[in-house]
C-alpha positions in Angstrom: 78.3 84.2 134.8 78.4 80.5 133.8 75.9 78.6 135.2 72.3 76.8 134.3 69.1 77.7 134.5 67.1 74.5 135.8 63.5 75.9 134.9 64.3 76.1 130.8 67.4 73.6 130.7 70.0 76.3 129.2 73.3 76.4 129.9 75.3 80.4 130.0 78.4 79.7 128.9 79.4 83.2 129.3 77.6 86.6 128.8 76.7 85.8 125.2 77.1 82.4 124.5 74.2 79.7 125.7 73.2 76.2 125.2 69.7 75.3 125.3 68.8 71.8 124.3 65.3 73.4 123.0 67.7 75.6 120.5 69.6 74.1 117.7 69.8 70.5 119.3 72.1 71.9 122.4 74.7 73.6 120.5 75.9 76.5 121.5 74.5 79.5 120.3 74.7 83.3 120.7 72.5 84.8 123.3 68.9 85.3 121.8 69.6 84.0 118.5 70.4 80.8 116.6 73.7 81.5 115.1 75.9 78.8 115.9 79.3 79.4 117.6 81.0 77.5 115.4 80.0 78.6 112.6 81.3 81.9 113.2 84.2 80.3 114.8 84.7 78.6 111.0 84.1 82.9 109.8 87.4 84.1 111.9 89.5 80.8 110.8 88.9 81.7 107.5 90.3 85.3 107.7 86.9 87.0 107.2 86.8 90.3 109.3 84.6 90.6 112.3 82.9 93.7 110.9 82.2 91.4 107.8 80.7 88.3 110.1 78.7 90.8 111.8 77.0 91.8 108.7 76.4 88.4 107.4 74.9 87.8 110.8 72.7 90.7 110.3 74.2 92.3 113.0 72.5 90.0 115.8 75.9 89.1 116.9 78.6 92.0 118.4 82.5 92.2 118.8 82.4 91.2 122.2 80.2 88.7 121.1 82.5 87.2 119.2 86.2 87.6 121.1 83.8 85.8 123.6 83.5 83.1 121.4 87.2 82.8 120.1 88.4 83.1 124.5 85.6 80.2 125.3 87.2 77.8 122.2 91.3 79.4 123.4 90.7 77.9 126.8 88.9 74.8 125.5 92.1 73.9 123.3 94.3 74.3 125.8 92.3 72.4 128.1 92.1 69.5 125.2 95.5 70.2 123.9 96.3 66.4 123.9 93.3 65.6 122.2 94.7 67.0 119.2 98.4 65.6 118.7 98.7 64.2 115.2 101.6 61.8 114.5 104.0 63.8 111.8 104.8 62.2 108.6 107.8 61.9 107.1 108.6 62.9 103.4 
């Protein structure tokens, strides 16, 4: 389902994630609303329950919606896994 739409310049990133450069500068977004994916992404990292984030979305954004989200950013970190080693320090 990933592909781009030439007419409108957006970008499906899966079945309900999109980036549109018209739509929150190109960041990726949930289908059909301007709720950033990482900002819900920042939601689940800080323990708060889906059924909560949905709510504070105003329930523009679903479950599947957002285990969409939390698979996309998965593969993208182990894709960029080197991108992310930090030098430990020693006490």
């Amino acid at each position: 389902m990933k592909g781009r739409n030439r007419r409108n310049g957006s970008k499906a990133l899966g079945r309900y994630i999109v980036a549109d450069a018209k739509v929150c500068h190109g960041q990726p977004t949930f289908r059909g609303t301007r709720i950033m994916v990482w900002q819900v992404l920042e939601m689940v990292a800080d323990g708060l329950a889906w059924e909560t984030i949905i709510e504070r979305c105003h329930g523009r954004i679903t479950r599947e919606a957002i285990a969409e989200a939390v698979k996309l950013s998965r593969a993208a970190f182990l894709k960029h896994t080197d991108e992310f080693v930090v030098e430990l320090q020693t006490a």
